[in-house]
C-alpha positions in Angstrom: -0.9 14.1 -10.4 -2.3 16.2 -7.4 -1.7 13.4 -4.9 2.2 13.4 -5.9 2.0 17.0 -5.6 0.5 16.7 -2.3 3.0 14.1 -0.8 5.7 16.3 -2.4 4.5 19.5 -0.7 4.1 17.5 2.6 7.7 15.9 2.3 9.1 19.4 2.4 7.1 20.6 4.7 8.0 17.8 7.3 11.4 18.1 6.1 11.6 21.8 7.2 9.4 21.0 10.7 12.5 18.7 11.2 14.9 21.0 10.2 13.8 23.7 12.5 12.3 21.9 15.5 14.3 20.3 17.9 12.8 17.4 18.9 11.8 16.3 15.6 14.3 13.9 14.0 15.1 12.0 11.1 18.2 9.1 11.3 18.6 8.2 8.0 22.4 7.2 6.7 22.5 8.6 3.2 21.2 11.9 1.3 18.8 8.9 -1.0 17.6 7.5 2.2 16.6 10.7 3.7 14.6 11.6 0.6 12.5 8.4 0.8 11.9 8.8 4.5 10.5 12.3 4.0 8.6 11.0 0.5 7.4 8.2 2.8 6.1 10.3 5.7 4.8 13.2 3.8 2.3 9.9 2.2 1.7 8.3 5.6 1.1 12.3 6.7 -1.3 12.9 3.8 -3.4 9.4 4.2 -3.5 10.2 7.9 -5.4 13.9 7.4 -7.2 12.7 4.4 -8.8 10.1 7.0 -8.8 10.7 10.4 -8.8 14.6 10.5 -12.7 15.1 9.2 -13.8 12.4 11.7 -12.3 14.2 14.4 -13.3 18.2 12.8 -17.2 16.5 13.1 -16.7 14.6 16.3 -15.2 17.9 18.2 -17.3 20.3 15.9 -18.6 21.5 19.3 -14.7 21.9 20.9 -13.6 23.6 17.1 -16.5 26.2 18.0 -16.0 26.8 21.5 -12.2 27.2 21.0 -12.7 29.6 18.1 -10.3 27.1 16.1 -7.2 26.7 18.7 -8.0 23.1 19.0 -6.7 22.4 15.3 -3.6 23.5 16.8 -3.6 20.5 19.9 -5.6 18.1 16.6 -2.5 18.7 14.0 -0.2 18.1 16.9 -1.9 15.2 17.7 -2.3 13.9 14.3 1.5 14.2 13.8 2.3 12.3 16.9 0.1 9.2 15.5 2.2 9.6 12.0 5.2 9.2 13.8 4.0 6.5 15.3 3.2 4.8 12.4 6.7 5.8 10.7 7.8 3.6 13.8 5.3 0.7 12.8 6.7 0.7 9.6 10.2 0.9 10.0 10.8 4.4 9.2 13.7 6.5 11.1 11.4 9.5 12.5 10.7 10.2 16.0 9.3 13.2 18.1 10.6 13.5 21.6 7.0 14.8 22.9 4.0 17.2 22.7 5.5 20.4 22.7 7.6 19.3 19.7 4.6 17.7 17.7 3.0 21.1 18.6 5.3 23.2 16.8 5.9 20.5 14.4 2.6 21.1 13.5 2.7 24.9 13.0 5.6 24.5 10.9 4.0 21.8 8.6 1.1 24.3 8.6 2.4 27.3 7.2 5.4 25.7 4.8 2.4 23.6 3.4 0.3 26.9 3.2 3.1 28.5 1.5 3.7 26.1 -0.5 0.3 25.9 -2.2 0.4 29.7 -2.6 3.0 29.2 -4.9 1.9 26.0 -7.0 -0.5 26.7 -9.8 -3.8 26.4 -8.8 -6.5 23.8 -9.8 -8.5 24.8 -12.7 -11.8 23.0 -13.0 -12.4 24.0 -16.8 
């Protein structure tokens, strides 16, 4: 059940990133279809932190330090560039238009996703 929740919370967050970011788009024909992209991309989003995101936080555990934690910032952007990417690979209608974009992008998916969890029940572990 926390993995659905998880792509859910994602989905909106991207969907918001897109909605407030220019640069950031969705071209889907239909209401349905814009749902599944956003479903599909908050999953390929969630499968590509889950995976590559720790590889890179102990990789560049030395740039994290030096950086005091700004180079999450430049990783997240990254990190939403390469699901966009893959969104392409796969068919889906979402494209970023460059850096600065994914940058904020990234912020946005950052704290709506932060939000987000403040406001879904937490996980008890009784």
């Amino acid at each position: 059940m926390s993995i659905i929740i998880r792509i859910l919370v994602n989905a909106v967050a991207l969907a918001a990133a897109v909605f407030l970011i220019d640069g950031l788009n969705v071209d889907s024909a239909s209401t349905g279809e814009t749902i599944v992209v956003y479903l599909a991309l908050g999953a390929i989003f969630g499968v590509v932190n889950a995976v590559i995101k720790p590889i890179v936080k102990t990789v560049g555990c030395a740039f994290y330090v030096l950086t005091l934690g700004l180079i999450s910032l430049v990783v997240n952007a990254l990190l939403l560039l390469l699901t966009a990417w893959i969104a392409g690979v796969l068919g889906l209608p979402f494209t970023i238009d460059g850096f600065w974009p994914a940058l904020l992008g990234a912020i946005v998916v950052a704290v709506v996703s932060w939000l987000l969890s403040l406001l879904l029940p937490g996980r008890d572990d009784d």
